[in-house]
C-alpha positions as a printed NumPy array, in Angstrom:
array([[ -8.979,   4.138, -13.203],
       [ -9.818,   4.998,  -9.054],
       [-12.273,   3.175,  -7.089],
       [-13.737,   6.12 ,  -6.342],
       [-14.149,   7.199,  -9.799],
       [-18.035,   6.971, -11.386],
       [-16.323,   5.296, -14.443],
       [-15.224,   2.397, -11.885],
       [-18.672,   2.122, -11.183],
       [-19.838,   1.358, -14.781],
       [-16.503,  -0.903, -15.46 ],
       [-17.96 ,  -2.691, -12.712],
       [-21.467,  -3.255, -13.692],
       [-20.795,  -4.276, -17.293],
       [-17.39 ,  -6.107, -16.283],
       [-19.617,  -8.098, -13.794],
       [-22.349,  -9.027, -15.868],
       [-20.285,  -9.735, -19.019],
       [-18.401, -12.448, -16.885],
       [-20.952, -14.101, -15.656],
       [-22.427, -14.49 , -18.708],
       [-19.343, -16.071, -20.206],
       [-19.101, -19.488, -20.45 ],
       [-16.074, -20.782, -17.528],
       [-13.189, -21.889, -19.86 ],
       [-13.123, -18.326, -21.489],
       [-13.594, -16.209, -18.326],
       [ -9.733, -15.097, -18.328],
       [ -9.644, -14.041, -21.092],
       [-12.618, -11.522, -20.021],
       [-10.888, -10.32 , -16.805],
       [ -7.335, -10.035, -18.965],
       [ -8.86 ,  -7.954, -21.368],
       [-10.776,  -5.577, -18.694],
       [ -7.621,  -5.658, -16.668],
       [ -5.983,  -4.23 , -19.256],
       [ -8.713,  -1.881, -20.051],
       [ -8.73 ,  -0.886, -16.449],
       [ -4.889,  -0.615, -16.175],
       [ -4.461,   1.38 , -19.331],
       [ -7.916,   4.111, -19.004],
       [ -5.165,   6.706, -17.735],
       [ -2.515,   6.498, -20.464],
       [ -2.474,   3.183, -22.722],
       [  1.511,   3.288, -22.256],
       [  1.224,   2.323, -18.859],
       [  0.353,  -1.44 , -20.097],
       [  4.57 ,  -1.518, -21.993],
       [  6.022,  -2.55 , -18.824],
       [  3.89 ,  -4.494, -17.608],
       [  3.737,  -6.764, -20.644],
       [  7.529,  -6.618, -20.617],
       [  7.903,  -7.884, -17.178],
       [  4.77 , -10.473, -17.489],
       [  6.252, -11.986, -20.698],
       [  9.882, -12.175, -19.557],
       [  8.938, -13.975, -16.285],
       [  6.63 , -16.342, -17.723],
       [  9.798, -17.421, -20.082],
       [ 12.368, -17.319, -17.403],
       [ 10.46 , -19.305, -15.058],
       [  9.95 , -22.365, -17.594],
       [ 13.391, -22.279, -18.51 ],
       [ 14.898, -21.691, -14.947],
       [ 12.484, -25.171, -14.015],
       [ 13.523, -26.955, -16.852],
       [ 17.383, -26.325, -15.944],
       [ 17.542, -26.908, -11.741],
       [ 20.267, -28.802, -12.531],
       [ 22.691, -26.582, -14.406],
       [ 23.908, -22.882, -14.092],
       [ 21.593, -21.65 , -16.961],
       [ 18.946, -21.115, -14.016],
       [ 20.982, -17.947, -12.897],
       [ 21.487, -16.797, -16.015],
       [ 17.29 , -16.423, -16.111],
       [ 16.911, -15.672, -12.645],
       [ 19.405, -12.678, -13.407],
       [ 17.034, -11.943, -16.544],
       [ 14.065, -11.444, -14.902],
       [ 14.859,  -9.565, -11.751],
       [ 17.367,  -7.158, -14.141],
       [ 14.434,  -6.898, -16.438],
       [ 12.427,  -5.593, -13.645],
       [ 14.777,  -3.649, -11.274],
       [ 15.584,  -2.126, -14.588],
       [ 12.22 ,  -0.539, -15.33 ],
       [ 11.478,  -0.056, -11.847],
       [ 14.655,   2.244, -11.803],
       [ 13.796,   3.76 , -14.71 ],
       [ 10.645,   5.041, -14.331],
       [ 10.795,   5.448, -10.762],
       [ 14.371,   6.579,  -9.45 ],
       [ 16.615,   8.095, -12.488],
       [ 15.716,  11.62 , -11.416],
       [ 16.31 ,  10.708,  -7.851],
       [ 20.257,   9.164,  -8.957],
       [ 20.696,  12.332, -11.83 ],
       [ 20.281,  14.804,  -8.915],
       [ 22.412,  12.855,  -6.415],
       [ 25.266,  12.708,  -8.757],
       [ 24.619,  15.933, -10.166],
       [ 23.967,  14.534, -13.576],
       [ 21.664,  16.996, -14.273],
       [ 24.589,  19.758, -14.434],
       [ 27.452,  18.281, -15.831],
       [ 25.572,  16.321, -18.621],
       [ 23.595,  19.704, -19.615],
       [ 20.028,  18.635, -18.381],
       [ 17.443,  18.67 , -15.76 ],
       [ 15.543,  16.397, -14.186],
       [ 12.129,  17.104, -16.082],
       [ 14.481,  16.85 , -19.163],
       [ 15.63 ,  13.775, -18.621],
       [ 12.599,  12.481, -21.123],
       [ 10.948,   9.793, -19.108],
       [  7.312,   9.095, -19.393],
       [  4.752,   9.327, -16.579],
       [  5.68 ,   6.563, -13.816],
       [  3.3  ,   3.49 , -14.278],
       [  1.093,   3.046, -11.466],
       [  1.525,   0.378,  -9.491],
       [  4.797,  -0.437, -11.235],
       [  6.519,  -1.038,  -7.348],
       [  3.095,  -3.555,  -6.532],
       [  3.186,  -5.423,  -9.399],
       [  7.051,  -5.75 , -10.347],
       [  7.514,  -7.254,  -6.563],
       [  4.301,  -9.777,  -7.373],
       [  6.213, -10.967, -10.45 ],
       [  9.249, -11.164,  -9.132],
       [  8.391, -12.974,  -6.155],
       [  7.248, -15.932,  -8.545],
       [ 10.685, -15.862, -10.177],
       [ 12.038, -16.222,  -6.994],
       [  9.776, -19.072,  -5.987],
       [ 10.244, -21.267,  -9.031],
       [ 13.761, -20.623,  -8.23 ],
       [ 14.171, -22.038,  -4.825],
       [ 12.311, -24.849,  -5.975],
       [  8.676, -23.909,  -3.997],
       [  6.403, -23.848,  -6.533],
       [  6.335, -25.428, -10.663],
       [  6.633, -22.726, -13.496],
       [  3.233, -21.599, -15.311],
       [  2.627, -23.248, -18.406],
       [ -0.646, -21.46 , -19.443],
       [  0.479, -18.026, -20.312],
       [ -3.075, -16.905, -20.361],
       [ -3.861, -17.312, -16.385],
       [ -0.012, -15.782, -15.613],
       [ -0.966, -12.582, -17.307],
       [ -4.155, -12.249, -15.289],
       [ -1.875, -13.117, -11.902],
       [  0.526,  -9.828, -13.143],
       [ -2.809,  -7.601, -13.882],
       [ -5.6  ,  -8.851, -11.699],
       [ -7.383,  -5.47 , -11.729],
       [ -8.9  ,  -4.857,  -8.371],
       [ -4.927,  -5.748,  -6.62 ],
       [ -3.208,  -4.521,  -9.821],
       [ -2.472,  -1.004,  -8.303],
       [ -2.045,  -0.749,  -5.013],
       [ -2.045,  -4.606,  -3.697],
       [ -2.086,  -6.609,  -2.136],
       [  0.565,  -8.096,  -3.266],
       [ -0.078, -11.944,  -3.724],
       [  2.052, -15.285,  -4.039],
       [  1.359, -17.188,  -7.017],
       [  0.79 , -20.041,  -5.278],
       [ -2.092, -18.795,  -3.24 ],
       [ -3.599, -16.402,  -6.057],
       [ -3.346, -18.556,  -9.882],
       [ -5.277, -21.313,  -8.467],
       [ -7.777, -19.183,  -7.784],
       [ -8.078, -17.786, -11.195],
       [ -7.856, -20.963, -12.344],
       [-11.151, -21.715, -10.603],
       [-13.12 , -19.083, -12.525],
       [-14.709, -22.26 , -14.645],
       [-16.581, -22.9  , -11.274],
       [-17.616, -19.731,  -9.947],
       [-20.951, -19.125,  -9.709],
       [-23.283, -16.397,  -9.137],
       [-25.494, -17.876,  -6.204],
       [-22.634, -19.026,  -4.557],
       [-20.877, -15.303,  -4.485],
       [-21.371, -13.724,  -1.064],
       [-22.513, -10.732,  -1.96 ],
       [-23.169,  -8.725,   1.17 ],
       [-19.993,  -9.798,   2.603],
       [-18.361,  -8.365,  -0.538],
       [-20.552,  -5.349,  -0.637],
       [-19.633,  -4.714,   3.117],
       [-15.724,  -4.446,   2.437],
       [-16.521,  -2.048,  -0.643],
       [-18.832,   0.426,   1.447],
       [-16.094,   0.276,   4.524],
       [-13.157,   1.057,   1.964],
       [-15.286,   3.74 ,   0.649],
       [-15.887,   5.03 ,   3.732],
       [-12.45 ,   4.776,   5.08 ],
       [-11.047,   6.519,   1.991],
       [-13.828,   9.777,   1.005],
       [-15.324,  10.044,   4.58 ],
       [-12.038,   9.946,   6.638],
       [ -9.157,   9.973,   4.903],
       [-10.094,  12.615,   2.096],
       [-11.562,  14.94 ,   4.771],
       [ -8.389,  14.77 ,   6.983],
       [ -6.376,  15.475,   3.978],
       [ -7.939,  18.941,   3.725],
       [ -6.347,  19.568,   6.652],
       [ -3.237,  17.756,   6.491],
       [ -2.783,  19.489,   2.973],
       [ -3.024,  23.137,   4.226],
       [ -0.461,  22.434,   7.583],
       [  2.398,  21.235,   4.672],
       [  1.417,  24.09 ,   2.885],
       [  3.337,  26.123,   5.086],
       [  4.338,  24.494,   8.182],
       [  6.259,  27.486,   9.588],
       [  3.093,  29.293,  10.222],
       [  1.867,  26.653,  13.144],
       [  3.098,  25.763,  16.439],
       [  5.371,  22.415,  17.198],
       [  2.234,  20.649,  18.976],
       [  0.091,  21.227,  15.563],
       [  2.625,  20.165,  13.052],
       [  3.372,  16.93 ,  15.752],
       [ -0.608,  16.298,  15.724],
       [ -0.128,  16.834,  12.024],
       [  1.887,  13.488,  11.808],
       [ -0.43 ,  11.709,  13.636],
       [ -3.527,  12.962,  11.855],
       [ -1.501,  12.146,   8.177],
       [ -0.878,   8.632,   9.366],
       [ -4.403,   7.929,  10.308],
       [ -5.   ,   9.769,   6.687],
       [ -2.674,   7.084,   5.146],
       [ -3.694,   4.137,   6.866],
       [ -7.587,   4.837,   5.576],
       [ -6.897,   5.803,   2.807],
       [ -4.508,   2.438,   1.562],
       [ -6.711,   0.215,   3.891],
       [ -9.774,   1.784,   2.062],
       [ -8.098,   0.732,  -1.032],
       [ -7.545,  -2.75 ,  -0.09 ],
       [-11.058,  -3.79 ,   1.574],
       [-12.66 ,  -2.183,  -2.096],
       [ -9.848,  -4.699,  -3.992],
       [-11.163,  -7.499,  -1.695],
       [-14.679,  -6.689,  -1.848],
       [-14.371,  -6.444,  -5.856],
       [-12.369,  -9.667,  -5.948],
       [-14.8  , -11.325,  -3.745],
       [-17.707, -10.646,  -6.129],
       [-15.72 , -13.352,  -8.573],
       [-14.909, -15.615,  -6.143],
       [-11.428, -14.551,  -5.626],
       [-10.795, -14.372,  -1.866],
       [ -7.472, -11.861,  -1.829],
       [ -5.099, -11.489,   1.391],
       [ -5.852,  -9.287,   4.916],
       [ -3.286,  -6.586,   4.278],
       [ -3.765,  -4.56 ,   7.362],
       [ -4.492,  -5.8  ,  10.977],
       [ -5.542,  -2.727,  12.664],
       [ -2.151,  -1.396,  13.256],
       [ -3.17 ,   1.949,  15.046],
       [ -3.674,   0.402,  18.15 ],
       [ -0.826,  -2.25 ,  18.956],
       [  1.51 ,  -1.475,  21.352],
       [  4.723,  -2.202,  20.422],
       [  6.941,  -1.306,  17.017],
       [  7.013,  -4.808,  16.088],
       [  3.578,  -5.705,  16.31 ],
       [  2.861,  -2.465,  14.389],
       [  4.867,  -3.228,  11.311],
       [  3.684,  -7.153,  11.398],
       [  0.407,  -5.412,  10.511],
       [  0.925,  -2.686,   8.878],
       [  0.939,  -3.58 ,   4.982],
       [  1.008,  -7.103,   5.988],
       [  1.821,  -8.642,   2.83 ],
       [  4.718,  -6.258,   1.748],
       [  5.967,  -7.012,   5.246],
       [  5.94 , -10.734,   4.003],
       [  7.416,  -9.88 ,   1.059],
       [ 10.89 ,  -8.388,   2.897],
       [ 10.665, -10.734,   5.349],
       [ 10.135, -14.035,   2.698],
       [ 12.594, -12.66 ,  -0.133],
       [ 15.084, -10.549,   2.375],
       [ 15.372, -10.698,   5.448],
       [ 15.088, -14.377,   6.251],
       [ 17.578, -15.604,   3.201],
       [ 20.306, -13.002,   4.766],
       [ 19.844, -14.663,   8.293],
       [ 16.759, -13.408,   9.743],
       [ 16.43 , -13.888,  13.892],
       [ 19.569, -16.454,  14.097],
       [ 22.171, -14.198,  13.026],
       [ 24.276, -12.427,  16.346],
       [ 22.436,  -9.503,  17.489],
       [ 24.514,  -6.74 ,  15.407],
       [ 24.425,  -8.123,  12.378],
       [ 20.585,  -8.643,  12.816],
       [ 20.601,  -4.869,  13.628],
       [ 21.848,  -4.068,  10.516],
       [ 20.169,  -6.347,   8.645],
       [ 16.739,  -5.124,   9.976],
       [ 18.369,  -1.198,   9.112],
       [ 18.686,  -2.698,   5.8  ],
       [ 15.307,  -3.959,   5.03 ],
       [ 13.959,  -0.77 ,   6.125],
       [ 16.074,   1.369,   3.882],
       [ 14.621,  -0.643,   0.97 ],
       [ 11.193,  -0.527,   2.59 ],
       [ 11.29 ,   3.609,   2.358],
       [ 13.234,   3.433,  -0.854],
       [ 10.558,   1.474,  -2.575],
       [  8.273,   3.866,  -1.426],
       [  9.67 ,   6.666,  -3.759],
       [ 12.956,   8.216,  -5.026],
       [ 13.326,  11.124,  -1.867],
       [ 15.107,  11.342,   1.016],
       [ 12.223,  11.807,   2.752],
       [ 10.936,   8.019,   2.423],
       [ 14.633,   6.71 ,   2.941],
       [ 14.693,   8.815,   6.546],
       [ 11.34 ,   7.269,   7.904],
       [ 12.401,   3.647,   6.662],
       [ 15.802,   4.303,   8.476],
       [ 14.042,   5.597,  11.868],
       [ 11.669,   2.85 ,  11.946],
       [ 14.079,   0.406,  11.281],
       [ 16.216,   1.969,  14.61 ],
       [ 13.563,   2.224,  16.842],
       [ 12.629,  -1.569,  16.042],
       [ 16.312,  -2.181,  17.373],
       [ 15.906,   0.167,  20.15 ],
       [ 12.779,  -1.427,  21.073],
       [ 14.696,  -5.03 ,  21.213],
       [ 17.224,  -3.779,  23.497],
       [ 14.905,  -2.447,  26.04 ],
       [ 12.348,  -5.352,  25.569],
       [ 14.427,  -7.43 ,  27.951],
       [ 14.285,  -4.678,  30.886],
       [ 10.61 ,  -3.711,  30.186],
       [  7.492,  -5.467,  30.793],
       [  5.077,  -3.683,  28.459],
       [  2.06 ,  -5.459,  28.781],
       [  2.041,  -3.827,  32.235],
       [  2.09 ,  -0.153,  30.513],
       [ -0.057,  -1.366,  27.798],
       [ -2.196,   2.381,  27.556],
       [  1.213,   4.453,  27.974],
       [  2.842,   1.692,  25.253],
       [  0.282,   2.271,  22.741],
       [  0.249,   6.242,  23.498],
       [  3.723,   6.191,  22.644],
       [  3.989,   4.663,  19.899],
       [  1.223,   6.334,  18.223],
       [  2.983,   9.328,  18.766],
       [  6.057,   8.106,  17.421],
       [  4.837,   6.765,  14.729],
       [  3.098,   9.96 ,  13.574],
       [  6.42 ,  11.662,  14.456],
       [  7.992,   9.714,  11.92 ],
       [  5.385,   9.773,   9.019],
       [  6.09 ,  13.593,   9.053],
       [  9.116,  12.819,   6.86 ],
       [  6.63 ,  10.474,   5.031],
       [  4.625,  12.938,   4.518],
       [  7.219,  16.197,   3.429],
       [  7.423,  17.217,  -0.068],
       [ 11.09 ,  17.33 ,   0.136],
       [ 14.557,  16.904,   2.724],
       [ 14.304,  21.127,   3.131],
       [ 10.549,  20.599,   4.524],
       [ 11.708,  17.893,   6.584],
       [ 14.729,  20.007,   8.015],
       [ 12.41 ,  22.839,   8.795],
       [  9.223,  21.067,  10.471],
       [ 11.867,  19.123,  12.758],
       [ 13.769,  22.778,  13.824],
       [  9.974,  23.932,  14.403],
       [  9.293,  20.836,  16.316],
       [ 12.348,  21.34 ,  18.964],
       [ 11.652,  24.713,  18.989],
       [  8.809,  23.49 ,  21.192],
       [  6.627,  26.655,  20.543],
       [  3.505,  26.378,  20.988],
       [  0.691,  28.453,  20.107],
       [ -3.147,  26.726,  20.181],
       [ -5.088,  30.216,  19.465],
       [ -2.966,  30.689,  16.245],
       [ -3.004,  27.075,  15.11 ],
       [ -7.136,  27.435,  15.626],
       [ -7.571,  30.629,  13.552],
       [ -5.259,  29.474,  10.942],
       [ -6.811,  25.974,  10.537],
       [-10.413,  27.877,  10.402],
       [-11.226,  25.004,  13.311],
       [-14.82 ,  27.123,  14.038],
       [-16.243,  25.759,  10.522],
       [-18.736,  22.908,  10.654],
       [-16.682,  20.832,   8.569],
       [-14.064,  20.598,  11.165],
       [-16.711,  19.795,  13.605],
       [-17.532,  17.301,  11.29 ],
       [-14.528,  15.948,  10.598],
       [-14.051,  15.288,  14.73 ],
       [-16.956,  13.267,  14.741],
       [-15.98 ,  11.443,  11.89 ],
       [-12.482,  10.145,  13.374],
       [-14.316,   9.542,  17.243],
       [-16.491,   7.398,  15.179],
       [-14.417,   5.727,  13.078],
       [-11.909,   4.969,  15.792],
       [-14.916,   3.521,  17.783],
       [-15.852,   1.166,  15.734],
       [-12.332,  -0.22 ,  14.476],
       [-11.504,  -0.367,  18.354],
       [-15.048,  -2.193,  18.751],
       [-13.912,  -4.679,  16.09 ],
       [-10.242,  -4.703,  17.997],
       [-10.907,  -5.738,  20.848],
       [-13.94 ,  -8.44 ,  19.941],
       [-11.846,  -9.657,  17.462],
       [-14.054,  -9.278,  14.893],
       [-13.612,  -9.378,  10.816],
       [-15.628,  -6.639,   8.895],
       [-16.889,  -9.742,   6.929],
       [-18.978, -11.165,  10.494],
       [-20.121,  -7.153,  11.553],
       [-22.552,  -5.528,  11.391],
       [-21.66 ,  -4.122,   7.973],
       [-23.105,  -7.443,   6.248],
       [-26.732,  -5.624,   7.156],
       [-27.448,  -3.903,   3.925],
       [-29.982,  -1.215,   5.848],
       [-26.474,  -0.118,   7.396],
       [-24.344,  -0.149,   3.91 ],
       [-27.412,   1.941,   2.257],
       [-26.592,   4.37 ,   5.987],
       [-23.167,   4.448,   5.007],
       [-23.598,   5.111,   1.685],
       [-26.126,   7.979,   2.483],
       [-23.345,  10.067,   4.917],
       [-20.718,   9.737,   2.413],
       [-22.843,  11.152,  -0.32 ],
       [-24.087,  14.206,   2.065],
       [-20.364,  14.534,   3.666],
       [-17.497,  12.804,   1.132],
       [-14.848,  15.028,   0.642],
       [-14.909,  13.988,  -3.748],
       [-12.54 ,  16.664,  -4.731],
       [ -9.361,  13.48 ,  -4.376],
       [-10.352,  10.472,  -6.154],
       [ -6.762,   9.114,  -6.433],
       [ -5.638,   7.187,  -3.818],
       [ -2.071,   7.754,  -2.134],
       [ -0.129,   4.987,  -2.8  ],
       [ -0.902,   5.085,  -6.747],
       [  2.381,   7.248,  -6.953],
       [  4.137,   4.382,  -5.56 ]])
């Protein structure tokens, strides 16, 4: 089920009213039950692995604290994060390792034979959520779950479930936990409105409507010019970070509305200045994630400088890896990871906070240079918009009658980013949450709400990290 979906909306309503109107001590069993709902409106089968993973963690966990002392704690460690890689793999990447070993040929079948189901939404979100307990209970930083009840609700908590963020146990169960307390007059409700309308705006009134565009350039990038299918990149990433971010201020603003106060997971990344500080907030909390259950048990910042350069190649490979089973995602993990080492080298002959304009320029445009490969349907696509790219042709008639730039809804659309970009660099640079702005006023959320119905693009109502 989308956020942006009118069957949301009525999930919502009766989901909302039926929990406040159960007494405290029974209110997880309300938001399991319409997690699962929620989770399994697309295709019931979805809800398989994530019981298998919940269940086998909660076990593994107990036992793994009750035996700290002996070896039979690896033995359940290994359980649980085999138990998940496994399905992850499964569903995720066997076409991806079929057709890289040509498995598909010499064992008489293709890839669409291969007789998996659909991929699970969410199944990357919520298998690293799990696992990250595991892991924790492991080293010792937090005590196993006992109530089995409030553990399946961590694994499914509906408005994070699909798309994040992705929480720590410790920070979200005793939360949940606290649903015997929560109380209607004490929910902020415009606060939580104002995150929902935001996300909704982010998501149909900028990020859908740039995907119209976006869409029609990968369509058949050879027909446009090397400065339209760079400016694609850029316009895709701006596309991608609405369109997630969207997702996450409607999971917060949801969560909020039963008390559940879920992590920032973006920090407006499009205008920092440096590689490093975009990544720190960029999907903030699967940035933690590497960094708490990666890169800082293989040596983090005190290993020598090389093997910290590989290291930080490393994580990224995994970061574009997890995002799906192409080549395409591995090659933008890999060139992000390199131009983070790049940018340590030079760090130490370059002030940048005295270039801070030309800093953030470039690495805007680098950044949108390397979602491109994000963005390609495949490594030929890839191949052929770079060979365009160097080509250095440029054409700006062409690229205008092509793109149909005289309609009113590309008009539009340029007055939608200005905007939108004026108002996130508004909140930038006062250093202001969405929570304190001027987004509480509800004569300004009804505004909002009025533009997207006259100018939403509704034709998309999934949301692009689902597939992931």
């Amino acid at each position: 089920m989308s956020f942006v979906a009118s069957s949301f909306v009525l999930f919502l309503v009766l989901f909302f009213f039926l929990f406040y109107l159960t007494p405290g001590r029974f209110r997880w069993v309300i938001v399991l039950i319409g997690s699962y709902l929620f989770y399994s409106f697309e295709d019931p089968f979805f809800l398989i692995p994530l019981l298998i993973s919940t269940i086998i963690d909660y076990t593994s966990a107990i036992v793994i604290e009750r035996n700290r002392s002996n070896n039979k704690k690896y033995l359940f460690l290994a359980i649980s994060l085999l138990t998940n890689i496994s399905l992850l793999v499964y569903f995720k990447y066997t076409d991806f390792f079929t057709s890289m070993f040509n498995l598909s040929e010499s064992m008489g079948y293709s890839p669409s034979s291969v007789g998996l189901y659909a991929i699970p939404i969410g199944i990357s979100f919520y298998t690293f959520q799990t696992v990250s307990y595991t892991l924790d209970v492991f080293n010792g930083s937090r005590n196993a779950e006992r109530h089995l009840g409030y553990f399946a609700v961590f694994v499914s908590f509906f408005p994070q479930l699909v798309a994040g963020p992705i929480e720590k146990s410790t920070k979200l169960i005793p939360q949940l936990k606290n649903f015997v307390n929560v109380k209607i007059k004490n929910i902020k409700v415009l606060e939580a409105t104002s995150l929902i309308v935001w996300g909704l705006v982010k998501k149909i009134l900028i990020a859908d409507r740039i995907g119209v565009v976006v869409d029609k350039v990968y369509e058949s990038p050879a027909e446009f010019s090397s400065i339209l299918l760079i400016f694609s990149g850029c316009l895709f990433m701006i596309q991608i970070y609405c369109d997630f971010s969207g997702y996450t201020l409607i999971a917060r603003g949801v969560a909020k509305l039963f008390g559940i106060e879920l992590s920032k997971n973006w920090n407006f990344p499009l205008f920092q200045t440096s590689f490093k500080s975009f990544w720190v907030n960029w999907h903030i909390t699967l940035s933690i994630w590497f960094k708490d259950y990666i890169y800082l048990p293989l040596g983090g910042n005190k290993v020598p400088f090389l093997k910290w350069g590989l290291l930080t190649l490393f994580v990224f490979f995994i970061s574009g890896f997890w995002h799906g089973a192409n080549y395409t995602f591995i090659i933008w993990g890999v060139l992000n990871g390199m131009f983070l080492i790049v940018e340590k080298i030079f760090s130490k002959y370059l002030k940048v906070s005295k270039f801070k304009l030309f800093s953030w320029f470039l690495i805007f445009i680098l950044t949108g240079l390397f979602f491109i490969s994000f963005r390609a349907t495949s490594l030929n696509q890839l191949l052929l918009i770079g060979n365009l790219i160097l080509e250095f042709q440029f054409d700006l008639i062409q690229d205008y009658v092509k793109l149909d730039m005289w309609k009113f809804s590309h008009l539009v659309n340029g007055a939608l980013i200005i905007s939108f970009f004026s108002y996130e660099s508004f909140c930038y640079f006062n250093k202001m949450e969405f929570e304190k702005s001027t987004l509480k006023n509800p004569e300004v959320q009804l505004f909002l709400l009025f533009l997207i119905l006259i100018l939403g693009e509704f034709q998309n109502k999934t949301f692009i990290y689902f597939q992931f």
